[in-house]
Every structure is written in C-alpha cells, then in structure tokens.
N, C-alpha and C positions, 0 to 999 in steps of 0.2 A: 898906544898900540901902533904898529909901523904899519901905512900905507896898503904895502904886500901883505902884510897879516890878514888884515879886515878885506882883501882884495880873495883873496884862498878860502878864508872863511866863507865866503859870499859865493864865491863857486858852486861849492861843496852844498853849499844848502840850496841856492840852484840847480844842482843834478839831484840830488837828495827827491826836490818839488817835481820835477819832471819825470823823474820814474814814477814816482806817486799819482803822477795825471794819467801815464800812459798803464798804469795797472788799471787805474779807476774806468777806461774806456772796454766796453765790450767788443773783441776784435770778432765782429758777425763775418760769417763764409756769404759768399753773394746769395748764395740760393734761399739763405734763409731771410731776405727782403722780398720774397717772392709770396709776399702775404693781401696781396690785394683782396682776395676773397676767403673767408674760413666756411668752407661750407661742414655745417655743426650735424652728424646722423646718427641717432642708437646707434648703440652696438647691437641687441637686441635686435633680428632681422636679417638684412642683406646692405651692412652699410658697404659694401663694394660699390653699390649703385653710385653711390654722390664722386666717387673719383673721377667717371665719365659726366660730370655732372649736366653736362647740357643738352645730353641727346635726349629728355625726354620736351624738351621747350619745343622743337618745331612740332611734336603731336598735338600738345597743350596747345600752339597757336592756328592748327590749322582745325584744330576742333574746333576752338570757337570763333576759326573766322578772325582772325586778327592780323593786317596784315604788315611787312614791318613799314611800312609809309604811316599808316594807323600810329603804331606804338610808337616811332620815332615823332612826330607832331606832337602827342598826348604827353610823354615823357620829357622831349628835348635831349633825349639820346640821338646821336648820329644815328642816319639810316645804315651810312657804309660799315661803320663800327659794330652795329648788330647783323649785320648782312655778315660780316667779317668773321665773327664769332660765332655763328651760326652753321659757317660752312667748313669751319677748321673742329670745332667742336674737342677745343682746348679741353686737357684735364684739367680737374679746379685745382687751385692752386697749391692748398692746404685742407685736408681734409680730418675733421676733428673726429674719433671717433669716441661716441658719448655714451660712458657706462654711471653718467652722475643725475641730472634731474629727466633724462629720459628713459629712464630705468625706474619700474617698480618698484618699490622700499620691502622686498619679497626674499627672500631665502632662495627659491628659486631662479627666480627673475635676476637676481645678479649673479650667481651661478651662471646664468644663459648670457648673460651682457659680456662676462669674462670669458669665458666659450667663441663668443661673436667676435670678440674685438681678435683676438688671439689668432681665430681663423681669418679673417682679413689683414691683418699684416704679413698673414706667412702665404697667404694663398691670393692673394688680389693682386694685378697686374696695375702695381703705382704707377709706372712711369716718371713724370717728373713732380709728382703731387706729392706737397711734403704729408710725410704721416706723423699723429697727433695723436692722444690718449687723453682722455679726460675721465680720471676716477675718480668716485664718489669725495664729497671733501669729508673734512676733518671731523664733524660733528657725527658723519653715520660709521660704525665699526664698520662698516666693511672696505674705510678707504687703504689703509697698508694693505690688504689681501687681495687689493684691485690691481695696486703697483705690483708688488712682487710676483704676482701670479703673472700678469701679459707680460712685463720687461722680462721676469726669467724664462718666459715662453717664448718669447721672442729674437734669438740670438743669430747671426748670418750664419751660414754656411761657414764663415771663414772665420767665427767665434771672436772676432776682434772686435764687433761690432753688434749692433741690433738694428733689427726691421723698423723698429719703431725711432723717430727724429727727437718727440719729446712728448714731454707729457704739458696738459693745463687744468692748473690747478683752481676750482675752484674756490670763490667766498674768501677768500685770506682776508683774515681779520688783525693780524700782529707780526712784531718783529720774528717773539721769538717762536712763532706757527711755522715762519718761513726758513726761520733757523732748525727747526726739526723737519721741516721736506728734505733741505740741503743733506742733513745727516744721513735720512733715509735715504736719499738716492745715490750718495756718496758712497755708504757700506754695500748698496745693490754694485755700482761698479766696480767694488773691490772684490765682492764675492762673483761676479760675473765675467773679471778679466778683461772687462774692457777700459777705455781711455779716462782718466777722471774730467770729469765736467762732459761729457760728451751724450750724456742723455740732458738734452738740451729742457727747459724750464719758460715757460709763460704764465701769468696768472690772471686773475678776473679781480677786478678791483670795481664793487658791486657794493661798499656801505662806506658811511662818512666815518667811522675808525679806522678802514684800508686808506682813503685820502688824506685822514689826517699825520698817516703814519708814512706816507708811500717810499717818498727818499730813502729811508730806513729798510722798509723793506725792500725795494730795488738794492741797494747796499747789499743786504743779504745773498739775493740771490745772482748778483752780477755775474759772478764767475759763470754760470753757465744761462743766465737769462739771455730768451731771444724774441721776445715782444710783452707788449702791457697791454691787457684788452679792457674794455669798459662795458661795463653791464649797467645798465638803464634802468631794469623791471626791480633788480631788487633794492637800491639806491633809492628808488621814490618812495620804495616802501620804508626802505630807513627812516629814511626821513619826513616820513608821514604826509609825500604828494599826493592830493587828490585826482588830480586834470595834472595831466602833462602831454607834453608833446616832443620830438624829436629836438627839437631847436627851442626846448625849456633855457632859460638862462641859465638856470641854476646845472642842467646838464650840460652847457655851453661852458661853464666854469669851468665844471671837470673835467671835458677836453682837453680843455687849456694845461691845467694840473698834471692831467697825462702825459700830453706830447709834450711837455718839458719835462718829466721824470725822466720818461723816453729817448729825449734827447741828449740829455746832460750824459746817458751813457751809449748811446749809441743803436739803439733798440727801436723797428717799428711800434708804433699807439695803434690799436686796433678798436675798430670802432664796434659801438653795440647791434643789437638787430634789430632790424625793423620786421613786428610780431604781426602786422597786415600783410598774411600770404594772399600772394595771389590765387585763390581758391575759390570754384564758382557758388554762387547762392544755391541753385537749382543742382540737382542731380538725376538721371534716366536718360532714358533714350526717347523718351513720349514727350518732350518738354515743348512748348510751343513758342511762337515769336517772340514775345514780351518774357517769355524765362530765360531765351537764347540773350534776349540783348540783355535783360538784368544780367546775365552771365559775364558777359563780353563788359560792359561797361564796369562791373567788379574788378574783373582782374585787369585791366588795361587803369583804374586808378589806383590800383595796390604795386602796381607795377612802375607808375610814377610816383609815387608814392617815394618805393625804395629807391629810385633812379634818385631824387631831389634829398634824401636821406645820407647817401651816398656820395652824392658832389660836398652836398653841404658838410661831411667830416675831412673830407679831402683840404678842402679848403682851410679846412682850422687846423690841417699838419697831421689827420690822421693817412695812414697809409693802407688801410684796406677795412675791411669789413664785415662781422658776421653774419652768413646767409643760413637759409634752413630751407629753400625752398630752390628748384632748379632753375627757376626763371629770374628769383632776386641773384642767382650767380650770375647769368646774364645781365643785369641790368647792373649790377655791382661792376663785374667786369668792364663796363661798358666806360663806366662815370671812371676807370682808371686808367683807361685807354683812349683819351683824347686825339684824333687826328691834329688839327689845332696845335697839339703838344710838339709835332714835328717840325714846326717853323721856329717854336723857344729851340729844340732842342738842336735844330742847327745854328739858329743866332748864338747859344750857348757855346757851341764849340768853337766858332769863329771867335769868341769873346778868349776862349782860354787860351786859344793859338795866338789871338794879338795881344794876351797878356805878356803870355811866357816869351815872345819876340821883345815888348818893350823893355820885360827884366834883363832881357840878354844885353841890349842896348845901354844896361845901368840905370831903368827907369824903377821906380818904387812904385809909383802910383801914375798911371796915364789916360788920355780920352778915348775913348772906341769907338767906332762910328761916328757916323756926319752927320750935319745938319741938324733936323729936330731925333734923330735917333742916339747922338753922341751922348756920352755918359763918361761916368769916372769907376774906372777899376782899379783895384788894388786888391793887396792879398785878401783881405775879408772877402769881396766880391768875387776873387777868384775859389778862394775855398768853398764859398755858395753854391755857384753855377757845377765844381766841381763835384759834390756831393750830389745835388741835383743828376746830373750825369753819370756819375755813378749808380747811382741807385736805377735810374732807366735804363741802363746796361743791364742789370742783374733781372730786370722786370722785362727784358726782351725788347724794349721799347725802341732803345738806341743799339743798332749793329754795331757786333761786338770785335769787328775789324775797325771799324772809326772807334772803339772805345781804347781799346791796345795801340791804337797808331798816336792816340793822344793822351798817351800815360795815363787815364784813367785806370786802369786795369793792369794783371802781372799778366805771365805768361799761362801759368797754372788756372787762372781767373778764366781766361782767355779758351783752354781747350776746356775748361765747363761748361761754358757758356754755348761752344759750340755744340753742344748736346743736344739744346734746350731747341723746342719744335722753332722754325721760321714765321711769325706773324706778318699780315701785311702791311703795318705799317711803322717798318725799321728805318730809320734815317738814314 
C-alpha cells in the first residue's frame, strides 16, 4: 500500500474521531452553569417563595439574635460574602419545583402539586432563576401525567418555547428508563412545536444500579443533559448504611463517579443535601433564656454544618448544591462565592494572556511567573485556567468585559451575561 494511501486513510478516520468527540460533548449555554445552588420546594403551596430565596434569612437571624460576626467565626464563611449576599438578596439560582417526594401519594394532592407548579412558571416573576420541574418518577402512575400536564401548560407567549428550562428526574434506575424519558420528551416537543432537545434534562442518581450504569446512562441522555445530582438518603439505604455522614467514603467515591461522568461530557455534578435544617428546637413567643440559646446554638451548627458540606463538594469538583431551606441557600451561596477566588481568578487571566503571548512568539509550552511563583504552562494548563474562567464568567464571578476581552466568551455570550444582576465581587 503506497505511503499516500495509508496517509488519506488515516485522515479520514481522524476527522471520522473528531466529529465523534465533538458530538459526544454537551455544548451547555452559559446560564445553565449557574447551578451553585438548587433550592428543591413543593409545588403543593407557594413555591414562588424559594425564587426570592433569601429575604426570609435576615428575619430568621435577627429573631434569634444571630449576628453575622457570630455566624461567619461558627461557620468560616466570609463575613463580607454573607454581608454581600444578604444585601443584594440574589434570586436563587435554580429553583426545583417538586411535584415528586414532596407531594402526597394522594389523587388529590398531585392534582394540587400540578396546579402549583403550572401556576408558578406562568405567573412568578423568575428573573434570572433557572426554572426546573421534578415529576413524580417512574415507579408512581402519575409520573407521564406530571410531564405532559406542566410542559403542555407551560408554552411562551411566543409558542417557540416553554416557561419551564427542564425537568429532574428522579430515582433512574437504567439505560433503557432513560431511554423512554428521552422518547417521551422528544414526542412532547414535537407535539408542542418547540426546538428538539431544548426541554433541557437532569437526573438524581440515588442507588448503586444508577452508578453502576451511569456512563450509559449519561450516553442516553447527552443530547439534551445539563447536570448530574447525587442523592445521599437513598443510596445509603441501597446499600444498606447504618451511620453515615456527609464525607462517608463510600459517598466520597460517588462524588468522584459523578464529577467524572459529568465531566467527560461537559455537564455540572450537583451535590446532595444536607437534611440538618437550620430550624429552632423551641417554638412560642413565651420561650425563655436557655430555649432562646438552645434555639440560637441549633441553627448557627446546622448552618455550619451546610456551610462545611458545601466547601467540602466544591472541592471534589462538585459545582453547586441542593438546598431546602432559605438560610442553606445562603451559606451554599456563600461556600461558592469565595473572595479569595478573586486573586486565582486574576492570577488565572494574567496566566492565559502570557500564554497566548508565548504561543504567538512560537512557544508550545513556557514559565509564567518568577521566582517561587514561576510554573510551566502549556496547552493542558491553559485549557484548565481556561475552563476555570469560563465557568466564573457564567456564575458572575469574573466580569464579563475581562471575559470577552480575553476570548473566553462570544459576543452573544457576552450580551447574556450582561443581564445577569452585578455582584460585589467581579474581578
């Protein structure tokens, strides 16, 4: 075989591999990295509430006297970061609205949960808060009647679209479970006219047959997956834990399992929740000293608690967190809004400008920095810091004029972003 032959052939199956990686990657819109916190509320109620999620945290702290000098020492959250958040009184990031284990197993009660959720996507003022659906899973009949009911209830004004960003599916247990959500949501947007793939998909991978299978199932639902979250409570029970804790090993493994499923396609890992709400022991208005401090002392450790729950996912490569309570969305928020993060994230940008300078120079790989701070960059390290950056752009963290000036970001990216409220602390 001539040279040229084996040189064509080798091409060809080269571009063949490369379209094949760039399908396999999920191409996420920025906003939908903006999952530092899921705050999880019946539908059943007033879930509008959790959108605004934080303005009921400064009554809760000033009833029990907590003040944030108190809670930033107790926790190790920044004081300015809670001062911060406190005063901007951010919507939460992503809000789940839950017609699945917070719903009665009632005829009625999910009649009302479908009602609830229906009225808050058409009538709540989101703002920038993504919106989320969580219908019953696959084991109760009523979960097809959950979907079709809110997604058909839910169309824009301008019918090209829906109120709703996506749905989360509970409990997946197999390839081909996730092979019949696809189908079902696939026929919803064909009978609904909207975009295919664009009722976006997450799931809860909550028992060791979902981990054993997960690749497979990410596989499935790639095309329109946009995060993997981990459930805790029903995984121990899988697998028959007595005593567990946050930072179990064995739930430290599945992290790991996660943010690489997660990864390999391009999708945030979403961490479990921590079930110690801040909620006081005592309740009245007659309470006396010793109930106020038992009060005070409850929720100021349930609130580090979440605070140390929350670094500690961060650090294993999760990127946000399920909250259920208004005060764990502050202290979630908090662990993902490092001041701190602002000296990486301008060392980071100085690093990509003196990369992209050394490439221009015909360098492949070069030192950065002096002395004891010099290191070795190259494309791997640049595509790191770069993704890194990226992603703090999309989360408001990195000003999104320094993100478009340093090609992180398009143009289109670029007036999104500009939307998105001003935090204090933008590089």
């Amino acid at each position: 075989m001539a040279i040229e032959t084996v040189v064509k052939r080798a091409l060809a199956g080269r571009q063949s591999l490369l379209s094949q990686r760039r399908a396999d990657e999920v191409d996420l819109p920025l906003r939908l990295w903006r999952q530092q916190a899921h705050f999880t509320t019946p539908a059943t109620g007033r879930p509008e509430r959790a959108i605004a999620g934080l303005e009921p945290v400064v009554r809760l702290l000033e009833r029990h006297r907590i003040s944030l000098d108190e809670l930033a020492v107790r926790s190790g959250a920044d004081k300015q970061v809670l001062q911060s958040l406190l005063s901007e009184l951010p919507c939460s990031p992503l809000v789940m609205v839950d017609a699945e284990d917070a719903v009665a197993d009632t005829a009625d009660a999910v009649v009302q949960a479908r009602e609830g959720a229906i009225r808050c996507f058409r009538e709540a003022e989101w703002g920038q808060a993504l919106r989320f659906f969580r219908p019953a899973g696959i084991e109760l009949p009523s979960c097809v009647e959950d979907i079709a009911s809110v997604l058909g209830a839910t169309q824009a004004p301008d019918q090209n679209r829906l109120l709703v960003d996506g749905i989360v599916w509970p409990k997946v247990e197999s390839v081909d479970e996730m092979a019949w959500l696809c189908d079902l949501l696939s026929d919803l947007e064909n009978d609904l006219g909207v975009t295919a793939n664009s009722i976006r998909l997450e799931f809860l991978v909550e028992s060791a047959t979902a981990l054993q299978q997960l690749d497979q199932i990410v596989a499935v639902a790639r095309p329109r997956l946009c995060g993997i979250i981990w459930g805790a409570a029903d995984y121990a029970a899988d697998v028959g834990l007595r005593h567990w804790t946050n930072d179990h090993p064995l739930f430290d493994w599945a992290r790991g399992v996660i943010v690489n499923s997660a990864g390999a396609v391009g999708v945030p890992a979403i961490d479990a929740m921590t079930f110690n709400y801040p909620t006081p022991i005592y309740r009245g208005d007659d309470l006396d000293d010793r109930q106020r401090q038992a009060n005070k002392e409850s929720i100021l450790m349930a609130l580090a608690e979440v605070y140390d729950d929350a670094v500690h996912g961060r650090e294993m490569g999760m990127s946000g967190k399920w909250v259920g309570h208004p005060a764990q969305l502050l202290m979630v928020q908090a662990a993902y809004r490092q001041p701190s993060d602002q000296a990486y994230l301008q060392r980071a940008l100085d690093s990509v400008a003196s990369y992209e300078a050394s490439v221009g120079q015909g360098h492949g790989a070069t030192i950065i920095g002096e002395g004891g701070a010099a290191k070795m960059a190259d494309r791997a390290t640049d595509r790191h810091l770069r993704t890194c950056l990226r992603r703090a752009a999309a989360t408001g963290e990195l000003a999104a004029e320094k993100a478009l000036q340093a090609g992180l970001i398009n143009e289109p990216e670029f007036a999104e972003l500009q939307a998105m409220p001003v935090t204090a602390f933008h590089s």
